[in-house]
C-alpha positions as CSV (number, residue, x, y, z in Angstrom):
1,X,160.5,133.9,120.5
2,X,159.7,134.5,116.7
3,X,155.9,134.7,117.5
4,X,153.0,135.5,119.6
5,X,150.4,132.8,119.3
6,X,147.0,132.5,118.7
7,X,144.8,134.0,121.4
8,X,148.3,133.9,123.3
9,X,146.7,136.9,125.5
10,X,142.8,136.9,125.0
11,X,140.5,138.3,128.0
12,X,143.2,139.0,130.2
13,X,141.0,142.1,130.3
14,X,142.8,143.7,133.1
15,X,146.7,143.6,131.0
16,X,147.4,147.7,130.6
17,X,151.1,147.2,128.4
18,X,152.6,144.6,126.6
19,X,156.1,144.8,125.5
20,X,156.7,142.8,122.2
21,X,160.5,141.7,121.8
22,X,162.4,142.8,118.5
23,X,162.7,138.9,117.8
24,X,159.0,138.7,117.3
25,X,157.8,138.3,113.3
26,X,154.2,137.7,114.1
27,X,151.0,138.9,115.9
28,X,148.8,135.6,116.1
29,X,145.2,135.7,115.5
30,X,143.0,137.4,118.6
31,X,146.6,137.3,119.9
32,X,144.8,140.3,122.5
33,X,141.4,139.6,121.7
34,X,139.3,142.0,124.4
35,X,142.3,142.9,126.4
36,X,139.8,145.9,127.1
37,X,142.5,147.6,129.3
38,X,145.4,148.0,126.9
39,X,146.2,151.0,126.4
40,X,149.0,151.7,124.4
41,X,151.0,148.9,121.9
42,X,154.5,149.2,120.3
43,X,154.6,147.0,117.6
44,X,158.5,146.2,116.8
45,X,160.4,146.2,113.3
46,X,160.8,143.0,113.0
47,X,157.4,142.0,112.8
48,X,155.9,141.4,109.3
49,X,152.7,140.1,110.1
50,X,149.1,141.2,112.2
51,X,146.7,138.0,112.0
52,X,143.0,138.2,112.1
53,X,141.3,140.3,115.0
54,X,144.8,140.5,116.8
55,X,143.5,143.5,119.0
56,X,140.1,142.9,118.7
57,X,137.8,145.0,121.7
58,X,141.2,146.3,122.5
59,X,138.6,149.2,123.9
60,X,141.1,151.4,125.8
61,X,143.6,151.6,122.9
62,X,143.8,154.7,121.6
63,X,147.1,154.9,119.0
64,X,149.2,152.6,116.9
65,X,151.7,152.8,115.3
66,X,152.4,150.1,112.1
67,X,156.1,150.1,111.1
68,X,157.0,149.4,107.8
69,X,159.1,145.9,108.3
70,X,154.3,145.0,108.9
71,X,153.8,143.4,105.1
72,X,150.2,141.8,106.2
73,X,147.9,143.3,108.3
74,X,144.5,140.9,108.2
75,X,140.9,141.7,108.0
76,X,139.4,143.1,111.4
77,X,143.1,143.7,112.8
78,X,141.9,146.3,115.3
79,X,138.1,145.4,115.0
80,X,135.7,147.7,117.6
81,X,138.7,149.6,119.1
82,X,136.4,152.1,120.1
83,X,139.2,154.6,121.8
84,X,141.4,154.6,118.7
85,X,142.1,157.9,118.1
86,X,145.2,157.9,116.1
87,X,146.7,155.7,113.4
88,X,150.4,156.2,112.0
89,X,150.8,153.4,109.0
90,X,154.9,154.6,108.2
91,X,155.1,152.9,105.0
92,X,153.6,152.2,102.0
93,X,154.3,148.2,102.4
94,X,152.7,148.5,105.1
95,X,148.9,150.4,103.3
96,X,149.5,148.0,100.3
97,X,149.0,145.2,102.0
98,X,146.4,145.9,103.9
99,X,143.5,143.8,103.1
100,X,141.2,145.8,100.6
101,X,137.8,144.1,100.9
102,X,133.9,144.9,100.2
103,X,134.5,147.8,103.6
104,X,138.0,149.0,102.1
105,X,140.0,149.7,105.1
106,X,136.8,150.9,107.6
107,X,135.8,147.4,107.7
108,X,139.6,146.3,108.7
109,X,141.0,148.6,110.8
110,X,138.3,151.5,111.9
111,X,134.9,150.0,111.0
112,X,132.0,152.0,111.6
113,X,131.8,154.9,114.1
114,X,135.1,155.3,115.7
115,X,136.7,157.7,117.0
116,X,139.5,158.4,114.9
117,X,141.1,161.9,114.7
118,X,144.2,161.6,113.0
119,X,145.4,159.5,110.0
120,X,149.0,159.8,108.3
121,X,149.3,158.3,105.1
122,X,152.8,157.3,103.9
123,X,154.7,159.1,100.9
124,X,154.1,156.4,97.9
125,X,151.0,155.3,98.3
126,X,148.9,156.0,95.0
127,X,145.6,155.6,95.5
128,X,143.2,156.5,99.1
129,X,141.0,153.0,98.4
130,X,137.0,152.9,98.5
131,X,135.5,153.4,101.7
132,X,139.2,153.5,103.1
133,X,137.6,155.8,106.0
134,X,133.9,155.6,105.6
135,X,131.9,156.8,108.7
136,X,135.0,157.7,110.8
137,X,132.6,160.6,112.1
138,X,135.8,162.0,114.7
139,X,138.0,162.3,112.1
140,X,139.3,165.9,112.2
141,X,142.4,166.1,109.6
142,X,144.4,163.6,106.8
143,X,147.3,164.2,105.6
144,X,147.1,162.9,101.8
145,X,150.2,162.5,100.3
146,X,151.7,164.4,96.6
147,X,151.7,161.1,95.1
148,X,148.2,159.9,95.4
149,X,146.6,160.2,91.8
150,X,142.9,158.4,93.0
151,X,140.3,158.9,96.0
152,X,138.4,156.6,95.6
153,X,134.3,155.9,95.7
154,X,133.1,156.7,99.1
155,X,136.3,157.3,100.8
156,X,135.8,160.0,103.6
157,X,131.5,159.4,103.4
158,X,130.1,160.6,106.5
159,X,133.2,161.9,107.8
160,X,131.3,164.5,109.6
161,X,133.8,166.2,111.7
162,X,136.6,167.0,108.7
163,X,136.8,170.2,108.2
164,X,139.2,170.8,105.3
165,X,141.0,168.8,103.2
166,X,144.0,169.7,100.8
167,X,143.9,167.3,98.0
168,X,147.3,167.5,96.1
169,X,148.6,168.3,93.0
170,X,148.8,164.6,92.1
171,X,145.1,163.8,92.2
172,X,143.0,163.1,88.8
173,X,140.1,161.6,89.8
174,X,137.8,161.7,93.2
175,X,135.2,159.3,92.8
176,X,131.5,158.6,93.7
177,X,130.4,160.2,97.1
178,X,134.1,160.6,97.6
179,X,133.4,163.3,100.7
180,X,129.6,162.6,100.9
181,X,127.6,164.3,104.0
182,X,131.1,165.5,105.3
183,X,129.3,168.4,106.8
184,X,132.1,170.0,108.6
185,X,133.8,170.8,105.9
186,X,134.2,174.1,105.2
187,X,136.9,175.0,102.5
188,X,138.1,172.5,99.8
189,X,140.5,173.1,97.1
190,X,140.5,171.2,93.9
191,X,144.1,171.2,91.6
192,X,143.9,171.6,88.0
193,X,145.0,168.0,87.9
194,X,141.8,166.8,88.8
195,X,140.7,165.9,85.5
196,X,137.5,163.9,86.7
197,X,134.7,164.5,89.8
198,X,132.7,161.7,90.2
199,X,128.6,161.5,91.0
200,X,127.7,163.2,94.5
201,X,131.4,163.6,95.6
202,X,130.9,167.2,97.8
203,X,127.0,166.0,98.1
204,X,125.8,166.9,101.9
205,X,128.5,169.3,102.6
206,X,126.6,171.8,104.2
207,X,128.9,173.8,105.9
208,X,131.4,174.3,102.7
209,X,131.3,177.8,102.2
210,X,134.5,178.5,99.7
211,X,135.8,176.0,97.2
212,X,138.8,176.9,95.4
213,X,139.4,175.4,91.5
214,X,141.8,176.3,89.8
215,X,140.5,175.5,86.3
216,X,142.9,173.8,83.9
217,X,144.5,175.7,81.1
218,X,143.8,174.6,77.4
């Protein structure tokens, strides 16, 4: 079997485990549409491909794990997993081709208020995209990378249970409302790389009390 098909799985709402054979290359579209009582997925090496709303309503899921043989992951892949708590995308394959539309990653993978506590970002990944995790209000720590050089516009926004964030040597620029109303956070600490803060990026942090900045030499 090189496949699972379209909607192979869909409302068997009372599946708890799947096991997905190492031959497998692709996860069909709504291959596990509302399979509400899945609860846990390993998604194999071999496959390179996660079709539209594969684990859509998927509302007992609560980690994943993308391996970095996954080359296309499709809008609304894990669309209203409400119990996702934890998200491990282990290459940057894997990020880069995620697809990056109008909602950046929130609308494909987290989308609105889930709770997600726990995002690992792979080494080589460049750039955290707009909105990537807009409104991911459990969200409690990210692990950012040394070679991302961009946050972009609206990337943590109302991310109101992040408390700190390191941002790495690498960054340049954080842009527009990059950490807006993340009112949990307490303690940031901008490198002297950062070379350009956009409009309202640290607007609505109420709770930051200490903000380190190492000012750049001239």
């Amino acid at each position: 079997m090189t496949s699972i098909g379209d909607s192979a799985f869909e409302n068997c709402s009372s599946l708890t485990s799947v096991t997905i054979p190492d031959s497998v290359t692709d996860i069909g579209s709504s291959a596990f549409e509302n399979c509400s009582s899945l609860t846990s997925v390993t998604i194999p090496d071999s496959v390179t491909s996660i079709e539209y709303y594969a684990f859509e309503n998927c509302s007992s899921l609560t980690s994943v794990t993308i391996p970095g043989s996954v080359t296309n992951i499709e809008h609304y892949a894990f669309y209203n997993c409400s119990s996702l708590k934890e998200i491990h995308i282990s290459s940057i394959e894997a990020w880069l081709n995620i697809k990056d539309d109008s909602s950046g990653l929130s609308g494909i993978l987290f989308l609105n208020d889930k709770p997600l506590v726990n995002v690992v970002i792979p080494d080589g990944v460049t750039r955290i995209r707009n909105a990537a995790f807009e409104n991911c209000s459990s969200l409690t720590s990210v692990t950012i990378p040394d070679s991302v050089t961009s946050i972009g516009d609206s990337a943590f926004e109302n991310c109101s249970s992040l408390t700190s964030v390191t941002i790495p040597d690498s960054v340049t620029s954080i842009g527009d409302t990059a950490f807006y109303n993340c009112s949990s956070l307490t303690s940031v600490t901008i490198p002297d790389s950062v070379t350009n803060i956009r409009s309202s990026a640290f607007s609505g942090c109420s709770s930051l009390t200490r903000r380190a900045w190492r000012f750049p030499t001239v």
